[in-house]
C-alpha positions as CSV (number, residue, x, y, z in Angstrom):
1,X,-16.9,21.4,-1.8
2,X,-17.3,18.7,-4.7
3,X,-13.3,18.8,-5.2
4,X,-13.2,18.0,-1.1
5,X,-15.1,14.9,-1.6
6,X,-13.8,13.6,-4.6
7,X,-10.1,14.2,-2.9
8,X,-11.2,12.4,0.3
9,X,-13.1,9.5,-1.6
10,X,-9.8,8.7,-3.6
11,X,-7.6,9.1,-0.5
12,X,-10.4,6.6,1.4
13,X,-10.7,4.2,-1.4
14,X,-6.8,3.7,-2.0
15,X,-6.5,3.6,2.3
16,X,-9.1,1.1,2.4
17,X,-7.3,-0.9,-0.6
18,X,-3.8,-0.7,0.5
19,X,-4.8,-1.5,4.1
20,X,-6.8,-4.8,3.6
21,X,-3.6,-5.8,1.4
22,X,-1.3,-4.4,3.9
23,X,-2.8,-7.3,6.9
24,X,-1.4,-10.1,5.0
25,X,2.3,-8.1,4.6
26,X,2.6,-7.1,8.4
27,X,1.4,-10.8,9.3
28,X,3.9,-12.1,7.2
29,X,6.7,-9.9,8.1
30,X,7.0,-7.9,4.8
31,X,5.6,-4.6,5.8
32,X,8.0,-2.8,3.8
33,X,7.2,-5.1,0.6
34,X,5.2,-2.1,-0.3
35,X,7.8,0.6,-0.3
36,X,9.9,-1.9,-2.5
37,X,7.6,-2.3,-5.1
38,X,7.0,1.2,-5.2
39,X,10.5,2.6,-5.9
40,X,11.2,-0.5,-7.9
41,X,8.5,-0.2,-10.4
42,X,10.3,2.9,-12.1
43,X,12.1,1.3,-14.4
44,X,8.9,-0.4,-16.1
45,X,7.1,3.2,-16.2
46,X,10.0,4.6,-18.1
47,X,10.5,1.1,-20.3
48,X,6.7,1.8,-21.0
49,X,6.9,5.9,-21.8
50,X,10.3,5.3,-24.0
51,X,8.1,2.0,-25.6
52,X,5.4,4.0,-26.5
53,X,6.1,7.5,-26.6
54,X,3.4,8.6,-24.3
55,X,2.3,8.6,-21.0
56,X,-0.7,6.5,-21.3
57,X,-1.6,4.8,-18.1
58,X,-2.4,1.1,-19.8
59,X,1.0,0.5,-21.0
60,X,2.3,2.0,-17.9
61,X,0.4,0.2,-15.1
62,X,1.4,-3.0,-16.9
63,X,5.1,-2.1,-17.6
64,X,4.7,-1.4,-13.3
65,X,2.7,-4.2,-12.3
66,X,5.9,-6.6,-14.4
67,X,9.0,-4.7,-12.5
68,X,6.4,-4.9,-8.7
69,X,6.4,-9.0,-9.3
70,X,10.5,-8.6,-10.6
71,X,10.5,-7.0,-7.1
72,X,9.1,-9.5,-4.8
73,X,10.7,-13.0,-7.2
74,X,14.0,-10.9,-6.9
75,X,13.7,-10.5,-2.9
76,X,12.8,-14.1,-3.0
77,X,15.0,-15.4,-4.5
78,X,17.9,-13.3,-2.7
79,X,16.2,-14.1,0.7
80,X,16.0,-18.2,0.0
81,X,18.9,-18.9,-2.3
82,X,21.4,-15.8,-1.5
83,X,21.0,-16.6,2.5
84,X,20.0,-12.7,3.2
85,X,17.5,-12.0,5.5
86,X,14.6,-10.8,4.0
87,X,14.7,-6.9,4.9
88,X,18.4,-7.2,3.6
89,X,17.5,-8.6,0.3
90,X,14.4,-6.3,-0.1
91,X,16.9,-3.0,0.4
92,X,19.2,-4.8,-1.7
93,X,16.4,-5.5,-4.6
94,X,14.4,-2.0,-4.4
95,X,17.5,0.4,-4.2
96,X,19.0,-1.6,-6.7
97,X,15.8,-1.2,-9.5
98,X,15.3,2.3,-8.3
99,X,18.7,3.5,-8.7
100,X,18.4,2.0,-12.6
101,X,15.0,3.9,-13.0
102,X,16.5,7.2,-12.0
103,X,18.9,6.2,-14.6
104,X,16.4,6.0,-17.0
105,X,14.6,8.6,-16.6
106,X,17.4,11.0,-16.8
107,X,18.7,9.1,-19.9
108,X,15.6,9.3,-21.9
109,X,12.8,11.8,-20.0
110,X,14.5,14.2,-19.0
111,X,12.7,16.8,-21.3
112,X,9.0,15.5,-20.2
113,X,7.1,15.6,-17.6
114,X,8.2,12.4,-16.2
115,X,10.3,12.9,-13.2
116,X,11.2,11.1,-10.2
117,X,9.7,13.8,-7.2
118,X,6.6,13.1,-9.2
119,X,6.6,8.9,-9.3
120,X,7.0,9.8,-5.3
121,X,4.8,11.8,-4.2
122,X,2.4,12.2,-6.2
123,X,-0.5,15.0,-5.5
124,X,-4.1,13.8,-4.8
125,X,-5.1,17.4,-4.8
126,X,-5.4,17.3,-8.6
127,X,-7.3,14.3,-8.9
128,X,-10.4,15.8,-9.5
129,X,-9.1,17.8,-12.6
130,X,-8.3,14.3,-14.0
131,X,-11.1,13.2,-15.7
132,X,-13.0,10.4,-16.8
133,X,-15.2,10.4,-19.8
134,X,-16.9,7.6,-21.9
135,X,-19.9,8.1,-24.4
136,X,-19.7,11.7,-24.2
137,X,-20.4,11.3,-20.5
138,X,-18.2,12.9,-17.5
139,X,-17.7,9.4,-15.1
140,X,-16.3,11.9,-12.0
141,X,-12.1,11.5,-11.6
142,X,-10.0,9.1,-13.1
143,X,-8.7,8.0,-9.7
144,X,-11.8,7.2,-8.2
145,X,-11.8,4.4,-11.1
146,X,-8.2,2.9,-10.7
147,X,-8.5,3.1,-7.0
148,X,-12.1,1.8,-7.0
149,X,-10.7,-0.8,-8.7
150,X,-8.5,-2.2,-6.9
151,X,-10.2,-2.1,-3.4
152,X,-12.7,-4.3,-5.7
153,X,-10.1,-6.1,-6.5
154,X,-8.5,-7.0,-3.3
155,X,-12.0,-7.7,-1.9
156,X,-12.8,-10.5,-4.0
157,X,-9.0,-11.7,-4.2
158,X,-9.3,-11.7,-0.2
159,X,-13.2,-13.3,0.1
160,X,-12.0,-16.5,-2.5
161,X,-8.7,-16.9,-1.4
162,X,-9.7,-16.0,2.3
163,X,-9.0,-19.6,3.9
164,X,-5.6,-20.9,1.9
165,X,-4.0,-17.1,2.5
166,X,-5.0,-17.4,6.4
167,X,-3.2,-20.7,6.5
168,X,-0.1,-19.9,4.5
169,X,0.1,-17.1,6.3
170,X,-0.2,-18.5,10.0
171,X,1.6,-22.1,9.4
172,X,2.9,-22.5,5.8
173,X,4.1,-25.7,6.7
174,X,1.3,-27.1,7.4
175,X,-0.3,-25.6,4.3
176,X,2.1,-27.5,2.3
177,X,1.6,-30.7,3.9
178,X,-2.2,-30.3,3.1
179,X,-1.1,-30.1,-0.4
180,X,-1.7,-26.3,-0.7
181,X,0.8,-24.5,-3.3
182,X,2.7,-22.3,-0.7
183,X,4.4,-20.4,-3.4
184,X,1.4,-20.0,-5.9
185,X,-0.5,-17.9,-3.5
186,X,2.8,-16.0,-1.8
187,X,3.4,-14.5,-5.7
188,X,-0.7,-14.3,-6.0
189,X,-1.1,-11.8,-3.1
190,X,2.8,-10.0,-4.2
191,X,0.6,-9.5,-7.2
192,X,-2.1,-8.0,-5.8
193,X,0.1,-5.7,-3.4
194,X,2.0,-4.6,-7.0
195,X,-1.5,-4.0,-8.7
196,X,-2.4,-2.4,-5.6
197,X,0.5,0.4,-5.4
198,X,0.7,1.1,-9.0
199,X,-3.4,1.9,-9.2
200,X,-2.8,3.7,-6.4
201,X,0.6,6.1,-6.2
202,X,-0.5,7.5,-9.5
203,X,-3.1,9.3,-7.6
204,X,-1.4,9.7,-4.2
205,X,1.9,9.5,-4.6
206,X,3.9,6.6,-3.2
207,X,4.9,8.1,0.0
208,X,0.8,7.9,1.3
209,X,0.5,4.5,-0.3
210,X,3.5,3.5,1.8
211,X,2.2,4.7,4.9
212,X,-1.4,2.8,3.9
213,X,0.0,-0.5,3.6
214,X,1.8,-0.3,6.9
215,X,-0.1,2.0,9.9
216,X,-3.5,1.2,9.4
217,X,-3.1,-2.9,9.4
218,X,-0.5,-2.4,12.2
219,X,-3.1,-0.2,14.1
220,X,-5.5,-3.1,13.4
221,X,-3.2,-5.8,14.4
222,X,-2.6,-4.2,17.8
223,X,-7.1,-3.5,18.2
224,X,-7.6,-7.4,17.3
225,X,-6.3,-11.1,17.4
226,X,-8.8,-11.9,14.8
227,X,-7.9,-12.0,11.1
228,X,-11.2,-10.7,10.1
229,X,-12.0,-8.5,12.4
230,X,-8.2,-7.1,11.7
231,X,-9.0,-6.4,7.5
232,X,-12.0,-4.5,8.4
233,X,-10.6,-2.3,11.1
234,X,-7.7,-2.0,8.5
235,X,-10.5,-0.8,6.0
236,X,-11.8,1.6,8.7
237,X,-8.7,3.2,10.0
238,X,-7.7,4.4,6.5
239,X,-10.9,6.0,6.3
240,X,-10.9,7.9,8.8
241,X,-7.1,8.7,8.2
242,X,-8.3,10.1,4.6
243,X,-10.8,12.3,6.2
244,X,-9.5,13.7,9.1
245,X,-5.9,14.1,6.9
246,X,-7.5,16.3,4.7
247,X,-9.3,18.1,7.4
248,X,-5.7,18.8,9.1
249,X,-4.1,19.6,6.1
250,X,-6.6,21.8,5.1
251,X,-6.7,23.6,8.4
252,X,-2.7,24.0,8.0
253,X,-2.8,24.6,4.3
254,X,-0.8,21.7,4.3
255,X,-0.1,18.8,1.5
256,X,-2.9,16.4,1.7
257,X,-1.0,13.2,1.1
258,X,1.2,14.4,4.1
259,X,-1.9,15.2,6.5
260,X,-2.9,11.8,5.5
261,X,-0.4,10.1,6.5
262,X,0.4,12.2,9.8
263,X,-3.0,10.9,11.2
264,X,-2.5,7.4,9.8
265,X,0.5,7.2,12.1
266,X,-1.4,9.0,15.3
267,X,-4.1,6.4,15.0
268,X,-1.5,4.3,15.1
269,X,0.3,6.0,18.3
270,X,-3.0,5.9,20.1
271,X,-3.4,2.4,19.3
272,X,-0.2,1.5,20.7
273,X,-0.8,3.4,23.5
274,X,-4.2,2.3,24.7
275,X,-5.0,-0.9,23.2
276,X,-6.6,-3.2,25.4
277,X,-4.7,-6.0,25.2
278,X,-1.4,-4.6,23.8
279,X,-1.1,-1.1,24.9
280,X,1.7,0.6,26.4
281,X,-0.6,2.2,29.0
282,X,-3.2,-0.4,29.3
283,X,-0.2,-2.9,30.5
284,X,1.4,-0.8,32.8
285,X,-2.0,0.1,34.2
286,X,-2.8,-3.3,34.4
287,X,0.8,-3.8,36.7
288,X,-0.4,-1.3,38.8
289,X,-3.2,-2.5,39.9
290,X,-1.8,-6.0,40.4
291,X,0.6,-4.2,42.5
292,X,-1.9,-2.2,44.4
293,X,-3.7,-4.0,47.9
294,X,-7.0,-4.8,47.7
């Protein structure tokens, strides 16, 4: 039972994290910035492990947190001065860092522990073996911390920064005539989504973080035309995607991660189904009734 709740507290705490993040990415039409970064940080974990001849996680988050920001400068850069649209040039930029990580990885790992199925996918159900000590003193799972850490993280990020993103988010142009730095705070919150998937995959394995940065803000964004309103039901939805994931997977003695993300993307269905101002039903019931005499 205490392995259950550290497992679902990890899996809500990295939901809840990537979500919030994830509202800023679908409103700006870079949903799939997450995926990039993910597959395109390999090649700083194995510059890191072949740098320091271990698999610490220090050297490592920041060898990933560098090649997530090469990620999103590199689609940038290939979307405003290579005239690409911007899915285009993120494929381009991820497959392209990926492909050299793999490369990597089988030139010098390939007799550790350090192999590409496992940068993937990850398995949360050993993350309460995992521990964290200090002083002599048994702190619970290391990925309670890192993914703790960064829903912290993204919370005060998101609270200070909460009235510039919203505006270079919804009219950048305006932004910049106000004198806001456009740029400054596009790379600040590419940042955060690259802290964000590196504290978290570790854990949960890139696949679920994936899926966390997309359904639940895109579940939200359907529920709300409110900004705020939309990061908090982001933060709610991968809750209850953690826990009733795990409950499914553990009722099909299933993978976790997977579970996860099966009922991330249901919660998603539903809400694109019956939402009432953007469901597929809710419209059509609406038509009917138009249609049908008084």
């Amino acid at each position: 039972m205490a392995d259950a709740f550290w497992i679902i507290l990890v899996g809500a705490l990295a939901a809840s994290a990537c979500g919030v993040i994830g509202c800023f990415l679908v409103l700006r039409r870079q949903a799939m910035m997450g995926d990039a970064i993910s597959h395109g940080v390999l090649p700083g974990i194995v510059i890191a492990f072949v740098m320091t001849g271990s698999r610490n996680i220090a050297p490592m988050f920041l060898a990933a947190g560098a090649m997530g920001l090469l990620t999103a400068f590199l689609t940038d850069v290939l979307a405003r001065r290579g005239r690409l649209q911007s899915d285009a040039a993120m494929g381009v930029t991820f497959t392209w860092l990926f492909a050299v990580g793999v490369i990597l990885v089988t030139r010098y790992a390939d007799a550790v522990d350090l192999d590409v199925e496992c940068v993937l996918y990850g398995e949360i159900l050993f993350t309460p073996f995992n521990r964290f000590e200090w002083g002599g003193f048994d702190l619970g799972p290391k990925a309670v911390w890192t993914t703790g850490a960064a829903l912290a993280a993204n919370a005060v990020f998101l609270t200070l920064g909460y009235p510039k993103l919203k505006l270079c988010t919804f009219d950048p142009g305006l932004a910049a005539a106000l004198g806001v730095r456009v740029a400054l705070w596009h790379y600040l919150l590419m940042a955060f989504t690259s802290m964000t998937t590196v504290a978290c995959f570790e854990s949960v394995g890139a696949v679920l973080v994936v899926a966390m940065l997309i359904a639940p803000a895109n579940t939200a964004y359907l529920l709300t035309d409110r900004l705020s309103i939309m990061l908090a039901i982001a933060a709610v939805v991968g809750v209850i995607s953690a826990v009733s994931g795990y409950l499914l997977a553990y009722q099909l003695d299933g993978a976790i991660a997977a579970g996860m993300t099966v009922t991330s993307g249901a919660l998603f269905a539903l809400a694109a189904l019956f939402s009432p101002r953007h469901g597929v039903v809710t419209r059509a019931w609406r038509r009917v009734r138009v249609k049908t005499p008084g």
